[in-house]
C-alpha positions as CSV (number, residue, x, y, z in Angstrom):
1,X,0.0,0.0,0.0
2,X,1.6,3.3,-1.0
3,X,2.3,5.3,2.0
4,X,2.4,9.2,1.7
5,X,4.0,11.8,3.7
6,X,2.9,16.0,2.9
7,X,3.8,19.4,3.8
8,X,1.5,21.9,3.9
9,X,3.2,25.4,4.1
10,X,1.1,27.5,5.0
11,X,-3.1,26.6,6.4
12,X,-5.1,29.3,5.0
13,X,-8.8,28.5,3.6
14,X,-7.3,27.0,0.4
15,X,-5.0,24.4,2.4
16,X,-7.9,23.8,4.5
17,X,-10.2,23.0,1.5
18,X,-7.1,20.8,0.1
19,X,-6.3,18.8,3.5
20,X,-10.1,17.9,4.3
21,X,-10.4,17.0,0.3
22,X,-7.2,15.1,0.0
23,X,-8.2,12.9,3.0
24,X,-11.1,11.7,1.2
25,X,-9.1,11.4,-2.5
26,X,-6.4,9.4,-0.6
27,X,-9.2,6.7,1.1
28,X,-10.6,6.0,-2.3
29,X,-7.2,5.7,-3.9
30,X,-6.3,2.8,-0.7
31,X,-3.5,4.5,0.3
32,X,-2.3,5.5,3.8
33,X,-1.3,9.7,4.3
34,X,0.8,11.8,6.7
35,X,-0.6,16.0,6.8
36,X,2.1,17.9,8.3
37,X,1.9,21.9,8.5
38,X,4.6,24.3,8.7
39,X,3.0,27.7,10.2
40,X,5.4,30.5,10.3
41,X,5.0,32.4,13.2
42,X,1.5,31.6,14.1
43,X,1.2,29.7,17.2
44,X,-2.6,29.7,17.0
45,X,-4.2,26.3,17.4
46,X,-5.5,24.6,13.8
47,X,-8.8,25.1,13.0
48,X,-11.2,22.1,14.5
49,X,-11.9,20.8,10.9
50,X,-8.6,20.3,9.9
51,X,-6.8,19.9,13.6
52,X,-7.6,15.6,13.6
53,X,-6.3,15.3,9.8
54,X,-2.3,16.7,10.9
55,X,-0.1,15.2,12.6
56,X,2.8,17.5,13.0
57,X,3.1,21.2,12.9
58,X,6.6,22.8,13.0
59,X,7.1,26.4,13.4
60,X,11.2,26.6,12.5
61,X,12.1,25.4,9.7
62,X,15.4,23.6,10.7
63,X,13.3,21.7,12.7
64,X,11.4,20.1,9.2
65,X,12.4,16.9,7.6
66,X,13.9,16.3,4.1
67,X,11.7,13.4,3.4
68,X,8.2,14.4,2.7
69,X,7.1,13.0,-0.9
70,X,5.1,16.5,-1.8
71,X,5.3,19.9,-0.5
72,X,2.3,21.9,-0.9
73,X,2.6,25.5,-1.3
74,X,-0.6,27.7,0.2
75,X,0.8,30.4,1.6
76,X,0.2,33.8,0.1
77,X,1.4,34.5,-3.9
78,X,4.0,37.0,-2.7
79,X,5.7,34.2,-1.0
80,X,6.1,31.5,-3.2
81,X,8.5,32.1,-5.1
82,X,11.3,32.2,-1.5
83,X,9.1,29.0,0.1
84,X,9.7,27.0,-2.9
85,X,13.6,28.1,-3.1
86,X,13.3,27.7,0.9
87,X,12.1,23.9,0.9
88,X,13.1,22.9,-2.0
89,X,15.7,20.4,-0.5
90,X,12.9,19.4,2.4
91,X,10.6,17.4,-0.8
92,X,10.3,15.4,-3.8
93,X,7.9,17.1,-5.4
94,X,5.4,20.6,-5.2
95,X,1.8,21.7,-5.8
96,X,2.0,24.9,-5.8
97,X,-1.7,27.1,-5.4
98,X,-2.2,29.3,-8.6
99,X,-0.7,31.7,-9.1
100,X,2.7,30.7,-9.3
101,X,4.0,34.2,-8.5
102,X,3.1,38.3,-8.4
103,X,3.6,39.4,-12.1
104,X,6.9,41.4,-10.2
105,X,8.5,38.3,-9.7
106,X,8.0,36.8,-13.1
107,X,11.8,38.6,-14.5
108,X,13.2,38.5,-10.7
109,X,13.2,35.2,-10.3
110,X,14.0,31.8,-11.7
111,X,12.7,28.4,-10.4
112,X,15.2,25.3,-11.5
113,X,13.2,22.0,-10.2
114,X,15.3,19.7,-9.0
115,X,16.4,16.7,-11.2
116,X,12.8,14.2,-11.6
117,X,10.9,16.2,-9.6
118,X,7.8,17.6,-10.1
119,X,6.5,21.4,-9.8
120,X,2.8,21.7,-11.1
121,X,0.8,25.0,-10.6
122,X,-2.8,24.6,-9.9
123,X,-5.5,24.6,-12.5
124,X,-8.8,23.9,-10.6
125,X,-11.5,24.8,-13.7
126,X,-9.5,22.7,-15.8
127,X,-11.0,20.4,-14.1
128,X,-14.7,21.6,-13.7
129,X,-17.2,19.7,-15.3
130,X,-18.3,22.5,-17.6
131,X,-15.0,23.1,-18.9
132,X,-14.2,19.4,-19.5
133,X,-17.4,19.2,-21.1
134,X,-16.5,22.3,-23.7
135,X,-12.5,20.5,-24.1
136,X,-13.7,17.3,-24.6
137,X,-17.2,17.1,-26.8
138,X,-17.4,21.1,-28.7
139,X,-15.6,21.0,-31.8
140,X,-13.7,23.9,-31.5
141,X,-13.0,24.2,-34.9
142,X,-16.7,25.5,-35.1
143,X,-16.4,28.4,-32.8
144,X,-16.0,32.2,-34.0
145,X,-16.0,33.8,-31.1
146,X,-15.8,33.1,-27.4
147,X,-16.7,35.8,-24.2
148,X,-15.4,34.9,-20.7
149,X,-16.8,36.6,-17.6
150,X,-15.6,36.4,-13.7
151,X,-17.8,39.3,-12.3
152,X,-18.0,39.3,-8.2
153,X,-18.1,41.6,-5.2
154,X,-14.9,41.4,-3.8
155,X,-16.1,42.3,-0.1
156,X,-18.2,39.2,-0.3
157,X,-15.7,36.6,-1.2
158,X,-14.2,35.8,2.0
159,X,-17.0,35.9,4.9
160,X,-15.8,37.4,8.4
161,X,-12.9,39.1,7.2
162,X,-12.2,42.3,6.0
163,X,-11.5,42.9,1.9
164,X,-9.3,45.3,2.6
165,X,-6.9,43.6,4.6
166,X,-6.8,40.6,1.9
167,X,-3.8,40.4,-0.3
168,X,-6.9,40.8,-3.3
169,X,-6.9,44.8,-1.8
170,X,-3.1,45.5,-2.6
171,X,-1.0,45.4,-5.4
172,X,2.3,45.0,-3.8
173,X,0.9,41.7,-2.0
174,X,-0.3,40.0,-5.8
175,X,-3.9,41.2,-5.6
176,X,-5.8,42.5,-8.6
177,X,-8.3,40.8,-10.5
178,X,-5.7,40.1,-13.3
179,X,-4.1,38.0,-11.4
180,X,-6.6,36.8,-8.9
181,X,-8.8,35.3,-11.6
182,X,-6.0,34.3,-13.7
183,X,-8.2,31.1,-13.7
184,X,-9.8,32.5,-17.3
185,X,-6.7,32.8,-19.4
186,X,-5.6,29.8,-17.8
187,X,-8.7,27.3,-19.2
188,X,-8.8,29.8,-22.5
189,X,-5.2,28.4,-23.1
190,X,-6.2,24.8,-22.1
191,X,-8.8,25.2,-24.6
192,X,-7.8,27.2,-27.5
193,X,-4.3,27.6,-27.0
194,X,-2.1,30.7,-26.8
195,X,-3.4,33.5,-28.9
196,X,-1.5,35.5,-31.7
197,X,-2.4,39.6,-30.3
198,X,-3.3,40.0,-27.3
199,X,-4.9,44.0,-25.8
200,X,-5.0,44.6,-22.4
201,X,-7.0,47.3,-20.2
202,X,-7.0,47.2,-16.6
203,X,-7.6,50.1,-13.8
204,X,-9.8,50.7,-11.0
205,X,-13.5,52.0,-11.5
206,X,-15.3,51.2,-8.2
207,X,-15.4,53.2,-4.6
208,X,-13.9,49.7,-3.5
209,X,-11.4,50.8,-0.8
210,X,-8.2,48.7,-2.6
211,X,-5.1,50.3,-4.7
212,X,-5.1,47.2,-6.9
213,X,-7.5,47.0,-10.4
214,X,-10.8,46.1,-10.2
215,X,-11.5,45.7,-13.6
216,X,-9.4,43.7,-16.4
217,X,-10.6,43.7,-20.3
218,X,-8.7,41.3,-22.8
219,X,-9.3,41.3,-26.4
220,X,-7.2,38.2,-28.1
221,X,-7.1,36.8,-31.1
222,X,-5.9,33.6,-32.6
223,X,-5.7,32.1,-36.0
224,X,-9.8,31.2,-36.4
225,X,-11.1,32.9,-33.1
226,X,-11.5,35.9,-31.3
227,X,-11.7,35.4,-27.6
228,X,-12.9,38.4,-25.0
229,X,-12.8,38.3,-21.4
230,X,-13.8,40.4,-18.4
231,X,-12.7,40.1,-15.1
232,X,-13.9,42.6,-12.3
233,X,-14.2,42.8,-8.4
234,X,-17.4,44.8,-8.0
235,X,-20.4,42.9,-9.9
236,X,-23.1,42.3,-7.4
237,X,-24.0,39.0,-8.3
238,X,-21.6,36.7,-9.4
239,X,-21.4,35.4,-12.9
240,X,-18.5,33.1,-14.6
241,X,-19.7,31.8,-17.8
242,X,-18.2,31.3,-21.0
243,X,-20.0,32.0,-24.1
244,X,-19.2,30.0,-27.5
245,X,-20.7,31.6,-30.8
246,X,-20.3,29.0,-33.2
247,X,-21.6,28.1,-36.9
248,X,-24.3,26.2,-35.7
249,X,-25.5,27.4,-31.8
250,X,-24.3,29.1,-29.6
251,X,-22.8,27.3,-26.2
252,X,-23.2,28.9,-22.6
253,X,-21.4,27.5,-19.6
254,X,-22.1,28.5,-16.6
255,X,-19.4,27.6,-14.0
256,X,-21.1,29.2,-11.0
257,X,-25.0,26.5,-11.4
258,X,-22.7,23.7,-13.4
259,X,-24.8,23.9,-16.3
260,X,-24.5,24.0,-20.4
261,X,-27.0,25.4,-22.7
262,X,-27.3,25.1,-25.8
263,X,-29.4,28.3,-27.3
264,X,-30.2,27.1,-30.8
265,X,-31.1,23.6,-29.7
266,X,-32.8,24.2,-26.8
267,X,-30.9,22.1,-24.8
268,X,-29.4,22.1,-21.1
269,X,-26.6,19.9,-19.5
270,X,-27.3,20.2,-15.9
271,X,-23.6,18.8,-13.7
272,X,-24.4,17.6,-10.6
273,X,-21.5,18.7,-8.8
274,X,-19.8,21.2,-6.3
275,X,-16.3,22.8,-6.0
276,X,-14.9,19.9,-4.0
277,X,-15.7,17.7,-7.0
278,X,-13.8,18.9,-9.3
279,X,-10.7,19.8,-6.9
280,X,-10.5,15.9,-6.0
281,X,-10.4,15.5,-9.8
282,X,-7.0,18.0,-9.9
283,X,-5.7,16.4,-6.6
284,X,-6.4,12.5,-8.3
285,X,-4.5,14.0,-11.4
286,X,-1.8,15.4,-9.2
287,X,-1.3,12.3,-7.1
288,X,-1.7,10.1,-10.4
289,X,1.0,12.9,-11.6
290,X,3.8,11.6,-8.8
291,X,3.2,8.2,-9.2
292,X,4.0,8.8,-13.1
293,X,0.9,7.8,-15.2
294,X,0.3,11.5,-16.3
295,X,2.7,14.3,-17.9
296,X,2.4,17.7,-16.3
297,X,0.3,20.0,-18.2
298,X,0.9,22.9,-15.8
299,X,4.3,22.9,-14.9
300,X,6.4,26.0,-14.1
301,X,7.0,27.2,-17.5
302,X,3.4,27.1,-19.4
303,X,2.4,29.1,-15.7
304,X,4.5,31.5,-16.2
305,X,3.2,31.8,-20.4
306,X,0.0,32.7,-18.9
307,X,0.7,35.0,-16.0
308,X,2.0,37.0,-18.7
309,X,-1.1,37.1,-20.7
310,X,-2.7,38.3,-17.9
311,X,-0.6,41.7,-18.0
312,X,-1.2,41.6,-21.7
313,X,2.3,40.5,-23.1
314,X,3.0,36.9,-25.4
């Protein structure tokens, strides 16, 4: 039975969602699983949903291990970049939350990965069942046009804590909506590619109390398609949809109900699933990833192709 040891750096909401969800991908996979956390300088207690899953929490770092299989890197953007040169010696192999670094650090620094070990950025939507559905049954030779939209209130996205003491607020800390929803140009690339131009707006519009862009506007355009996306921290309501104008129909996937429709047709694909769902399908990958049955489609380099389409350079 394959035995697993993991470092968590880091144990904010995200490494939270991953630890309680990698529990239950590791049970149906028959495998065993260590959760250690490294917390730097936060002596709190862990949260009760997460406190029976860990079994060691180390607050120096000369007190951590070299022998955990995969590190997983949750700590805030800004930091990534020095945790993964930091504890690169102390595992095999990363996950590293998305995105892998502010767009300041994309010329600073340079990640080498150790020899045969994995560094995969993560790609949650790729893995949502509307965008599976779009990669694996539209031909995408038929579509003219796409529209992206990721349109939320930014003061609503984490409940209990103050949006203007998030990293989303501040520029220097990797927040903006360019980068915070980089999750669009990511599955755009999965599905269409890179594109050939890319134009690029981005600012701040709202009375939101933040000094980083609440609004980003993309027009880009490949070989057969134009693509248009809109990402913003101030819609009321919250809509992620991608729309597909094609010769025949035009496609709508909602990300936010899980649901396809097909205007012209008539037709609606409902998904029965939640967030969770599709995360366990990215950590099965990942795991399935180590063990060598998959190739990394997200690796350093192609997430470092698309942070830069997010500021608007190829």
């Amino acid at each position: 039975m394959k035995e697993w040891k993991v470092l968590f750096i880091g144990v904010g909401s995200i490494a939270k969602r991953h630890i309680k969800n990698i529990v239950t991908v590791i049970m149906q996979r028959s495998e065993k699983i260590q959760i250690d956390v490294f917390r730097s300088g936060n002596r709190n207690s862990l949260d009760s949903d997460i406190k029976s899953f860990v079994s060691l929490v180390y607050y120096e770092y000369n007190k951590v291990p070299y022998d955990y299989d995969i590190v997983f890197v949750t700590n805030p953007t800004q930091f990534h970049i020095d945790t993964i040169k930091t504890f690169h010696k102390k595992g095999k192999h990363f996950f590293i939350e998305k995105p892998l670094c502010p767009t300041w650090q994309i010329k600073q620094h340079i990640i080498y990965p150790e020899k045969d070990s994995i560094y995969y950025i993560a790609a949650p939507l790729r893995y949502n069942p509307v965008i599976k559905y779009i990669k694996e049954n539209i031909f995408l030779e038929n579509v003219i046009s796409a529209r992206c939209i990721s349109s939320s209130y930014l003061p609503e996205w984490r409940p209990g804590k103050d949006y203007r003491d998030t990293y989303s607020a501040h520029k220097d800390m990797g927040g903006g909506v360019s980068i915070d929803l980089i999750h669009e140009w990511d599955y755009i690339t999965y599905i269409f590619g890179f594109p050939e131009i890319v134009k690029y707006i981005h600012g701040k519009k709202s009375k939101l109390e933040i000094d980083s862009d609440d609004f980003a506007i993309y027009i880009a355009e490949y070989r057969k398609q134009i693509v248009e996306i809109h990402l913003d921290y101030f819609g009321r309501k919250p809509i992620r949809e991608i729309m597909l104008f094609m010769e025949d129909d035009t496609v709508v996937g909602d990300l936010v109900k899980n649901e396809i429709y097909f205007l012209k047709k008539d037709k609606k694909i409902v998904f029965d699933e939640t967030r969770d769902d599709y995360q366990k399908r990215e950590l099965n990958y990942f795991f399935d990833l180590v063990c060598g049955k998959e190739t990394n489609n997200n690796d350093i380099i192609h997430a470092l192709s698309v942070l830069k389409l997010t500021q608007g350079e190829l």
